[in-house]
C-alpha positions in Angstrom: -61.3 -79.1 -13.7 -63.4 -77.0 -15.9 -67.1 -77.8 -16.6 -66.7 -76.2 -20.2 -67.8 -79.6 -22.6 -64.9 -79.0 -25.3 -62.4 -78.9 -22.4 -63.6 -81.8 -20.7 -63.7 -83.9 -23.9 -60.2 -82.8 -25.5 -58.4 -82.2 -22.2 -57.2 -78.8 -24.0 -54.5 -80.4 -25.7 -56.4 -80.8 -29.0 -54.6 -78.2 -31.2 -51.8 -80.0 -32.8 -54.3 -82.8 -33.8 -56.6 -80.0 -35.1 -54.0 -78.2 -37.1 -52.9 -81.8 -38.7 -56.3 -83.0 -39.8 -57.1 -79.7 -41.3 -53.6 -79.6 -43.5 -54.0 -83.1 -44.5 -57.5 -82.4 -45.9 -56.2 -79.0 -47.3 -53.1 -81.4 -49.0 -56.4 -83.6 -50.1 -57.9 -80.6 -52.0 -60.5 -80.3 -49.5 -62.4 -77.0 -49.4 -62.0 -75.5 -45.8 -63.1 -72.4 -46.7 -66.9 -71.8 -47.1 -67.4 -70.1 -43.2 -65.2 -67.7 -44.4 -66.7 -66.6 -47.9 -70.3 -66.6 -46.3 -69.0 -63.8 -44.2 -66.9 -62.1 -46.9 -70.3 -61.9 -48.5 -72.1 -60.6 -45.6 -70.3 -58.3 -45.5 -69.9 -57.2 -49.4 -66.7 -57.8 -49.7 -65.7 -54.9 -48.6 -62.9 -54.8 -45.4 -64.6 -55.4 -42.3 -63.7 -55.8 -38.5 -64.1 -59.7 -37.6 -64.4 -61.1 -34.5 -63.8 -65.2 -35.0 -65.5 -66.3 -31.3 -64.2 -69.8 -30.5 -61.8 -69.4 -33.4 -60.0 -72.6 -32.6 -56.4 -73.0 -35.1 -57.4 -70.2 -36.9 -58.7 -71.3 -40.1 -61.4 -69.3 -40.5 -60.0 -66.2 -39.0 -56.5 -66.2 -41.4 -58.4 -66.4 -44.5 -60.6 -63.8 -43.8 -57.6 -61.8 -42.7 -56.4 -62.7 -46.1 -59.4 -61.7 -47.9 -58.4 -58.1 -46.1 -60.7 -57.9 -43.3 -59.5 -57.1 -39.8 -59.9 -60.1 -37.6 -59.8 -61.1 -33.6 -59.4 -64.5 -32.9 -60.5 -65.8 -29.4 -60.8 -68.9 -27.7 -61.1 -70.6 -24.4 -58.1 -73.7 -25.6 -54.8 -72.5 -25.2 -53.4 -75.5 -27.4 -55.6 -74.6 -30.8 -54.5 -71.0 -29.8 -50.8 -71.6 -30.4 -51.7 -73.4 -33.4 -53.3 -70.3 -34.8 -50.2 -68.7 -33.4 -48.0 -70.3 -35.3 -50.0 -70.6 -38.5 -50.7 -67.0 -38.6 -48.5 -64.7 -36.2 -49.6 -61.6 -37.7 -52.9 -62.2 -36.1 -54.4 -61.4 -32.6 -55.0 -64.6 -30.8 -56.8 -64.1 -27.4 -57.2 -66.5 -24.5 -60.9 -65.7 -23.2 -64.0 -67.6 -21.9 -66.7 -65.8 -24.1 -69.5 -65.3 -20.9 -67.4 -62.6 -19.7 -65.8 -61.5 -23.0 -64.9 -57.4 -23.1 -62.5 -56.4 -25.7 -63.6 -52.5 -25.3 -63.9 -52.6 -28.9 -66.9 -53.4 -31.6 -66.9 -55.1 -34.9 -68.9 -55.0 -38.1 -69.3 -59.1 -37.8 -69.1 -61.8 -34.9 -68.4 -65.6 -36.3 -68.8 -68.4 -34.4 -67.8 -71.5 -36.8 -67.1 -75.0 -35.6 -69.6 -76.1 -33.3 -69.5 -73.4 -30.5 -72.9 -73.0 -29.8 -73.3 -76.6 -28.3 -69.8 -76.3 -27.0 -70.3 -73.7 -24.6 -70.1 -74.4 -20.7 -73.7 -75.4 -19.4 -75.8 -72.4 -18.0 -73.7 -69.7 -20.2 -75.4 -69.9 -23.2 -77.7 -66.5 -22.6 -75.1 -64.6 -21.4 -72.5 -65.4 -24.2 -74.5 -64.7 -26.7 -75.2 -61.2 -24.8 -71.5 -60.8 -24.9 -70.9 -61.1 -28.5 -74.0 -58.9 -29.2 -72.4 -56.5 -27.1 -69.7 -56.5 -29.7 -71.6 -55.3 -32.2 -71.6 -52.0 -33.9 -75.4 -51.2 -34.5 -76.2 -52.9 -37.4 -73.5 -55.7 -37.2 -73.7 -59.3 -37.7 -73.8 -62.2 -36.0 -73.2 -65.8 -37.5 -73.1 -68.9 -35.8 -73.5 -72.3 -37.3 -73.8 -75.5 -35.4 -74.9 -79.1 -34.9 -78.2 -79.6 -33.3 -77.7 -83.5 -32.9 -75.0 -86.3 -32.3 -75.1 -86.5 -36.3 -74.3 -82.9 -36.8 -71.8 -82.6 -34.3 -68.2 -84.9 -34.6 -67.5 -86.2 -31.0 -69.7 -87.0 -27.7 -70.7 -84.5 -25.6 -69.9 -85.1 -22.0 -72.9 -87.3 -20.0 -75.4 -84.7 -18.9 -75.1 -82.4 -21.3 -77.7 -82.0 -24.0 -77.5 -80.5 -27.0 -79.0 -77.0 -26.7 -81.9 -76.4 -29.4 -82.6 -73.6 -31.8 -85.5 -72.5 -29.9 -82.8 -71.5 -26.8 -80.4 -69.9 -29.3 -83.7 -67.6 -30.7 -84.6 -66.7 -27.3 -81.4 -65.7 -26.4 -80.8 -64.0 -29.6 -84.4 -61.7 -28.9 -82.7 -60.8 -25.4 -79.5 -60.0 -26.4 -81.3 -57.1 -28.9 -80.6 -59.0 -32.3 -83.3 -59.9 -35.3 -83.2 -63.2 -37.1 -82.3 -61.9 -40.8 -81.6 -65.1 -42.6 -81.4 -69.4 -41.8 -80.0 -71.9 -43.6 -78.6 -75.5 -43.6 -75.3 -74.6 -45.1 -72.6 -72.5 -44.9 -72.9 -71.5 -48.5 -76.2 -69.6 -47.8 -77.7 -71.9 -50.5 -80.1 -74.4 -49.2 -82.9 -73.0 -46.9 -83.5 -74.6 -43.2 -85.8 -76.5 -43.1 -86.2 -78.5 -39.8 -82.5 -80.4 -39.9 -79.5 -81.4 -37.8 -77.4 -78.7 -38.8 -78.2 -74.5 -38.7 -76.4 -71.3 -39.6 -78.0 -68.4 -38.4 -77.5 -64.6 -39.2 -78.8 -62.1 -36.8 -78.4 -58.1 -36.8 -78.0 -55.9 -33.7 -80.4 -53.1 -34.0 -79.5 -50.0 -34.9 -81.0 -48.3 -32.3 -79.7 -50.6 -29.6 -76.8 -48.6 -26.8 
């Protein structure tokens, strides 16, 4: 059985579940769309290549692809990936377990919505973040937002598994070649962090980095 927390809790059969909450809240008038306009904007609204890392049903990664940006959608549950399959078939929708991730490509922008920081398997935190900064043009973006607590972050994490802190996700960052541009406690770039339960960071790969 994998060690990987979102698989352990879900049993990897959470996509049709996922899909329905997120429609009914979309039929409630719910707003499901801020991850994706904070990285329209990073991005100047102007076309970009996307990679959504844990991109789960796909909801962040469609409506970027309709805001015109080129997107990559990959995750490690095969059930949210034939959600995102089916909601958006236009799309590429990969299986893959981030810590080894090679695509052979780069993007302008990595997004990691939805909790992945936390969710990632115990001991693979460093390397995936060296993964996704390795799929960075020079210059690019990374954005992650994610719970730092069990108030910030909707389910239990499996017993012995803690939530990782900012002070990891820095360090790795630093390794990984990437500079700390901007923190906030929202995905709407608004409110600055201040010590909370809840972080979205933007980091740039250097422009000098191979």
């Amino acid at each position: 059985m994998s060690d990987n927390p979102w698989l352990v809790v879900t049993g990897g059969t959470a996509g049709p579940g996922y899909a329905q909450r997120f429609a009914t809240m979309a039929a409630e008038g719910a707003d499901l769309h801020g991850e994706a306009r904070r990285v329209h904007g990073l991005l100047d609204a102007e076309p970009g290549d996307v990679l959504d890392a844990g991109c789960g049903t796909g909801r962040v990664a469609t409506h970027l692809a309709e805001l015109g940006h080129r997107v990559v959608g990959v995750d490690l549950d095969a059930s949210m990936l034939d959600e995102a399959r089916a909601a958006a078939p236009s799309l590429p929708w990969l299986l893959r377990d981030l810590a080894t991730l090679d695509l052979h490509r780069r993007f302008d922008l990595v997004v990691g919505a939805g909790n992945l920081w936390p969710l990632l398997t115990p001991g693979t935190h460093a390397r995936v973040i060296a993964r996704l900064a390795a799929h960075l043009r020079p210059g690019g973006l990374l954005v992650l937002g994610f719970g730092l607590d069990s108030e910030h972050v909707p389910f239990t994490l499996p017993d012995g598994v803690p939530f990782p802190d900012l002070h990891a996700y820095d360090t790795a960052a630093v390794g990984a070649g990437l500079q700390l541009l901007v923190r906030t406690a929202d995905w709407d770039g608004r409110e600055p962090y201040t010590g909370g339960g809840y972080a979205v960071s933007v980091h740039r790969r250097g422009s000098t980095t191979p």
